[in-house]
VEXKE-951909 format. One record per atom (N, C-alpha, C): residue in three letters; atom name; z, y, x. Coordinates in steps of 0.05 Angstrom, whole numbers, always signed. Example, Ala and Ser with C-alpha at 12.3 -4.5 7.8 and 13.67 -1.06 7.14 Angstrom:
SITE  resn  name      pz      py      px
SITE   ala     N    +156    -114    +264
SITE   ala    CA    +156     -90    +246
SITE   ala     C    +156     -66    +264
SITE   ser     N    +142     -45    +257
SITE   ser    CA    +143     -21    +273
SITE   ser     C    +157      +1    +258
END
This chain:
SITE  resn  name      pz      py      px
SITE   unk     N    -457   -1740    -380
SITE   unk    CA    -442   -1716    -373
SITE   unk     C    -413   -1720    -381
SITE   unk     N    -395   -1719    -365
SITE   unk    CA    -371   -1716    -370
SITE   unk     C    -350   -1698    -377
SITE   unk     N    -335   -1697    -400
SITE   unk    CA    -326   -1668    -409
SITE   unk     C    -306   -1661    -377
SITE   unk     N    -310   -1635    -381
SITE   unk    CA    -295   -1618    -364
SITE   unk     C    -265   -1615    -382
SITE   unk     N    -240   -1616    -364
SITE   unk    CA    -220   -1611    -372
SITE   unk     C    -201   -1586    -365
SITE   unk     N    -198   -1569    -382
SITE   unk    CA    -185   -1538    -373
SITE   unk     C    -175   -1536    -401
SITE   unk     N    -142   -1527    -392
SITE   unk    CA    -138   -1507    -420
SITE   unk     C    -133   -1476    -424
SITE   unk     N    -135   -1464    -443
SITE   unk    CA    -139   -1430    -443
SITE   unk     C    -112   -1420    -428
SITE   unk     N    -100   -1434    -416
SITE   unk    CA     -76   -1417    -395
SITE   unk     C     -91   -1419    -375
SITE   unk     N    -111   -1434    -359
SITE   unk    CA    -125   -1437    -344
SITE   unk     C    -146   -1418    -342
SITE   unk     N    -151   -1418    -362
SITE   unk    CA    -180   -1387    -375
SITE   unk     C    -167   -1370    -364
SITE   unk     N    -148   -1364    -384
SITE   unk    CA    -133   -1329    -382
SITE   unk     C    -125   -1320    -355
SITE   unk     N    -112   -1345    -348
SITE   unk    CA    -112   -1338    -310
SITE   unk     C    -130   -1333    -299
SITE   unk     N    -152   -1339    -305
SITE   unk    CA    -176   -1333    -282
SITE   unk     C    -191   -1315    -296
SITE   unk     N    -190   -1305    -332
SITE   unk    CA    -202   -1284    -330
SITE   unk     C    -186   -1260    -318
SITE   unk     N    -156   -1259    -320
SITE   unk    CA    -139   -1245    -301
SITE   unk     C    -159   -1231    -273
SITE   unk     N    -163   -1258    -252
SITE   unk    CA    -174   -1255    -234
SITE   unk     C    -200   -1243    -228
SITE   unk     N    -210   -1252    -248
SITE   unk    CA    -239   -1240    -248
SITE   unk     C    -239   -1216    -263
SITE   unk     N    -222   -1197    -278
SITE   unk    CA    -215   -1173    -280
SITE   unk     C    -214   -1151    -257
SITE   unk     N    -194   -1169    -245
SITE   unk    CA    -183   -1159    -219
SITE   unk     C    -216   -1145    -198
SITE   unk     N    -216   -1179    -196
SITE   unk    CA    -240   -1179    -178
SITE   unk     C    -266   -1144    -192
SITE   unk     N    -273   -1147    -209
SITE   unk    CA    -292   -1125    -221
SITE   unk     C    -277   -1087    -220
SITE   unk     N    -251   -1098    -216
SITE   unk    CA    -245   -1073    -226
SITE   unk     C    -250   -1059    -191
SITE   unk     N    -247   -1084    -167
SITE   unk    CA    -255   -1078    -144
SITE   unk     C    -278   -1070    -131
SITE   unk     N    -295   -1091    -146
SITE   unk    CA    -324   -1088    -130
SITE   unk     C    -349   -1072    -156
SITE   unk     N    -344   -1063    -174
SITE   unk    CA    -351   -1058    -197
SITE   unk     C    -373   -1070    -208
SITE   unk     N    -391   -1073    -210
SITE   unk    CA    -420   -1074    -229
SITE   unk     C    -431   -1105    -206
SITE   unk     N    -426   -1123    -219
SITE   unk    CA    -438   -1148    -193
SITE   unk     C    -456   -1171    -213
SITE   unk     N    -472   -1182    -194
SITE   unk    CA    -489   -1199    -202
SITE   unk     C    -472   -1232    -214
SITE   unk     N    -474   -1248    -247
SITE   unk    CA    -458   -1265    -250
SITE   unk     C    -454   -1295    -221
SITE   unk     N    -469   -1292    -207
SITE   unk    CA    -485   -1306    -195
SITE   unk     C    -456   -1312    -172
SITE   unk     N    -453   -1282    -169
SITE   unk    CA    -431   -1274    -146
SITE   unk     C    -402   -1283    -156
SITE   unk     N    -390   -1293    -176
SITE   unk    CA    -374   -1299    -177
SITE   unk     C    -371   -1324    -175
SITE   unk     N    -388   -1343    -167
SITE   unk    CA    -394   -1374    -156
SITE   unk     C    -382   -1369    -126
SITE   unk     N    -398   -1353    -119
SITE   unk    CA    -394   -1346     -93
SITE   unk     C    -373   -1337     -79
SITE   unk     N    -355   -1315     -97
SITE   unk    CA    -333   -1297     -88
SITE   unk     C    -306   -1313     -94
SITE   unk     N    -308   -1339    -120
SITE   unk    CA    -276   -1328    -125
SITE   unk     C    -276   -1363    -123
SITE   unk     N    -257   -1370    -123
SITE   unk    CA    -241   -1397    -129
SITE   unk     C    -245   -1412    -155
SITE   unk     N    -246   -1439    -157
SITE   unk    CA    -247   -1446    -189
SITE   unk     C    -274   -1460    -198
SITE   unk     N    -281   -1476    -211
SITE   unk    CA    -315   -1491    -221
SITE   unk     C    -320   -1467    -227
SITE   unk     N    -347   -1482    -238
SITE   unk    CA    -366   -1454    -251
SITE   unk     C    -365   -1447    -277
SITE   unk     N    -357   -1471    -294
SITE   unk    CA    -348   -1470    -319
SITE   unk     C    -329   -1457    -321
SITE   unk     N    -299   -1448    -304
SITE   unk    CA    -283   -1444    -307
SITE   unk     C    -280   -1415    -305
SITE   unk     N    -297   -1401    -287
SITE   unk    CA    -300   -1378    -281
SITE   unk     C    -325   -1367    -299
SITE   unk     N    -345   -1373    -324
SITE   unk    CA    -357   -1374    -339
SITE   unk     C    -329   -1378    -363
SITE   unk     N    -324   -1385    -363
SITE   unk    CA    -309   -1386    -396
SITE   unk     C    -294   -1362    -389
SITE   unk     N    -275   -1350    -367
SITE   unk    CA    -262   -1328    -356
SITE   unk     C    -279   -1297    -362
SITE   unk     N    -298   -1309    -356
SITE   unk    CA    -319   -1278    -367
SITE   unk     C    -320   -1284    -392
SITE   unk     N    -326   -1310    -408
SITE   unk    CA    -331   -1304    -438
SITE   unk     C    -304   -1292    -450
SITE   unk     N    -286   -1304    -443
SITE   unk    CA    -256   -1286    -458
SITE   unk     C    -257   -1260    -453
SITE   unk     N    -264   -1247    -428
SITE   unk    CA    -266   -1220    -431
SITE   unk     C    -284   -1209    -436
SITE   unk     N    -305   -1219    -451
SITE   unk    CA    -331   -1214    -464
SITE   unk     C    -315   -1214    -491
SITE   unk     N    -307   -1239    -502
SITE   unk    CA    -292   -1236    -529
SITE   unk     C    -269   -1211    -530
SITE   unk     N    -251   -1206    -510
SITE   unk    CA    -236   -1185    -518
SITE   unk     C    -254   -1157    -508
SITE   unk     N    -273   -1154    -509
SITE   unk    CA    -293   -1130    -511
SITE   unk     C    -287   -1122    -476
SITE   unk     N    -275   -1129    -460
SITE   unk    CA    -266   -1121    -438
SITE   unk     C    -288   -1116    -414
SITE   unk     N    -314   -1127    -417
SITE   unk    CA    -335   -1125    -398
SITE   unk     C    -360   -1124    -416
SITE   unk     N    -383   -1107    -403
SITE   unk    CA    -408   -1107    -419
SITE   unk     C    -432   -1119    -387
SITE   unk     N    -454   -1126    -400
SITE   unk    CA    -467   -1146    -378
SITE   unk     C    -501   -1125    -394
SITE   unk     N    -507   -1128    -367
SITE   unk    CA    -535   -1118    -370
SITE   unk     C    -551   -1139    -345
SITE   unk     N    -586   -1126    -365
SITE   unk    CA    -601   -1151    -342
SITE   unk     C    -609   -1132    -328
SITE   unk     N    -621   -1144    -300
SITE   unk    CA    -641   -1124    -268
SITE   unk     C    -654   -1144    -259
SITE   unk     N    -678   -1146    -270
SITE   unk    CA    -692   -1170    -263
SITE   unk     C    -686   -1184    -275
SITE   unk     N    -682   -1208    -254
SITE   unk    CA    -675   -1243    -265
SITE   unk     C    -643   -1245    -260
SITE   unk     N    -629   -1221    -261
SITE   unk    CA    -601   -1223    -254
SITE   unk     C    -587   -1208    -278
SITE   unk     N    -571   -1218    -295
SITE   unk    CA    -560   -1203    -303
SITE   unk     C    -527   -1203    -298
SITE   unk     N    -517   -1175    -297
SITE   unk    CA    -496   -1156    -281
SITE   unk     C    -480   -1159    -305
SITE   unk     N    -455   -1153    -293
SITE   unk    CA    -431   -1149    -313
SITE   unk     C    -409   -1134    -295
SITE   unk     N    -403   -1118    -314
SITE   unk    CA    -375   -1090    -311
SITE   unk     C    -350   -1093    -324
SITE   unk     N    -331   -1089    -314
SITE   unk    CA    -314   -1079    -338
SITE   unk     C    -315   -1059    -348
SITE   unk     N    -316   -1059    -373
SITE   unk    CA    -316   -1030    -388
SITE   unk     C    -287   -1009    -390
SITE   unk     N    -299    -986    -384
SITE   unk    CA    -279    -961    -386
SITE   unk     C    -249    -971    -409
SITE   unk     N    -224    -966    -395
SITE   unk    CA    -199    -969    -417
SITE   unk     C    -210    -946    -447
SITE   unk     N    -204    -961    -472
SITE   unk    CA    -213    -946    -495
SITE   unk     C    -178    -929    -502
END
């Protein structure tokens, strides 16, 4: 396996995007952001974990899918 190469200016930009993206379509399956946005999968996965780390989205499961939101401004 070969390491993947990204650095967190690369993250922050695409959790940017993938902010964006949720604040549009709201409550979506993780599955759908392979599908919807630009970028590997790792890259758009580490993008949700930063805004998982800054409390910025909460993820629930429905089935074998589990969903993620952004959460309400505190």
């Amino acid at each position: 396996m070969r390491p993947i190469a990204m650095s967190t200016e690369q993250i922050g930009e695409k959790a940017v995007e993938v902010a964006a993206f949720l604040a549009e379509q709201g409550e979506v399956p993780l599955s759908t952001f392979e599908r919807s946005m630009q970028g590997s999968r790792a890259l758009i996965q580490a993008a949700v974990g930063w805004l998982a780390r800054e409390d910025r989205v909460s993820f629930r499961r429905d089935g074998r899918s589990t969903l993620v939101k952004l959460r309400e401004p505190r």
